[in-house]
C-alpha positions, 0 to 999 in steps of 0.5 A: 478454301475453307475461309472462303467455304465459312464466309460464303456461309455466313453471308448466306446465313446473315443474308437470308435471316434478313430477307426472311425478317423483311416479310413474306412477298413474291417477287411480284408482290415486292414495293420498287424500294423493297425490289432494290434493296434485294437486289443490293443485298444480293450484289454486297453478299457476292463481293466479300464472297468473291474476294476473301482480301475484302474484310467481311464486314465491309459486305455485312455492315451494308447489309444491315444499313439496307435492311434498318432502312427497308424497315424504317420505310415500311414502318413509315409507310404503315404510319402515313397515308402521304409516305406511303404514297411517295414510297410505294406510288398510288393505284393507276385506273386504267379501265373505268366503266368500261372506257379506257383511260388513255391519260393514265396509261400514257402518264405511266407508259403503260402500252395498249398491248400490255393492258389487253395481255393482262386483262386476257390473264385475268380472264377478262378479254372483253373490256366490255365486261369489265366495271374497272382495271387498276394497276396495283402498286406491286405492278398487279393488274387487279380486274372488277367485273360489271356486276352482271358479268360476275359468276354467280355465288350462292349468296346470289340465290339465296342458298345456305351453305355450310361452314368449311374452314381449314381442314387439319393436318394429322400426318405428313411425310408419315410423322404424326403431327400432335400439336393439331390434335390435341388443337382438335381434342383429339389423340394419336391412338384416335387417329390409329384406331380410325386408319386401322379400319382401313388396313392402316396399322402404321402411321409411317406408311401414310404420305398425308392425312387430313380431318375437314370440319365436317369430321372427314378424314382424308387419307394418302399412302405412300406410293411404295405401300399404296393400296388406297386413297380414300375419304372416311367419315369420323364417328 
């Protein structure tokens, strides 16, 4: 029982630290190459797992070749233009100026029904409004408003905004985090002093708390000491 508890751990282990190291992708995001390569690794994880008379290189050895080539093609595919083309596929148009392109959806077998499902998903159910539809290589349906069917941005009307940026996160789960602060020129006695105002004498009893670049602070009690969710203005 415990060799099969310490080669389940190792698999586990190995397997994650090289998934992790192919790169953060939804499974959606995911290349057809990359989605069978995990779904190989996932299978060669399980027999070792499974059956403790198969040494357990024979599961790690695999896994190792898989993810030296998932890396080889993706550098490959960084490299060239005509790889990446042969490895991933191309973008399919299926939408332009508003006519859909039949020869592509029948060259990809990509049904009429799919199509309007997915237009529906991105908001746009009138083909009318739509200037292109294309179907990314990741399976993505991508959408592009004619210009008049676009929301309006300020830009648009000519309106200054200001600058927003990233908001900075102080604490979280109650643990002060000094790295951000002192990124911000900032102290943790700053920080207590300004949740002291608002009845706030331990950092411990805050769930989140953040400051925006326009110097606001955003805090969030904890639901067993909640007494207040509120925004304040930095000094």
């Amino acid at each position: 029982m415990i060799l099969i508890v310490l080669r389940t751990l190792i698999l586990f282990t190995v397997t994650v630290i090289f998934l992790r190291l192919m790169g953060k992708r939804q499974i959606a995001q995911l290349q057809p190459y990359e989605l069978v390569i995990i779904i190989m690794i996932s299978e060669l994880a399980a027999i070792p797992m499974e059956n403790t008379s198969i040494p357990l290189l024979a599961g790690l050895i695999p896994i190792f070749v898989l993810f030296v080539a998932q890396v080889t093609l993706a550098y490959i595919s960084l490299k060239s233009v005509r790889a990446r083309e042969i490895i991933c596929g191309k973008p399919s148009i299926l939408v332009e100026n508003s006519q859909i392109v039949e020869e592509e959806l029948r060259r990809i077998r990509y049904n009429l029904n799919d199509l309007l499902e997915q237009m529906r998903s991105k908001n746009a159910p009138n083909i009318a409004d739509v200037e292109y539809a294309i179907l990314e290589t990741s399976g993505e349906l991508s959408v592009i408003f004619k210009s008049q069917k676009r929301p309006v941005i300020p830009e648009d009307l000519n309106i200054p905004t200001k600058y927003e940026g990233l908001p900075t996160n102080l604490i979280v789960d109650g643990r002060v985090n000094e790295k951000n602060l002192k990124r911000i020129n900032l102290s943790v006695e700053w920080l207590q002093t300004e949740l002291s105002k608002f009845g706030i004498n331990n950092v411990k009893d805050v769930l989140f708390a953040s400051l925006d670049t326009e110097g606001k602070l955003y805090y969030q009690l904890k639901s067993a000491t909640r007494r207040d969710k509120g925004v304040a203005a930095n000094p």
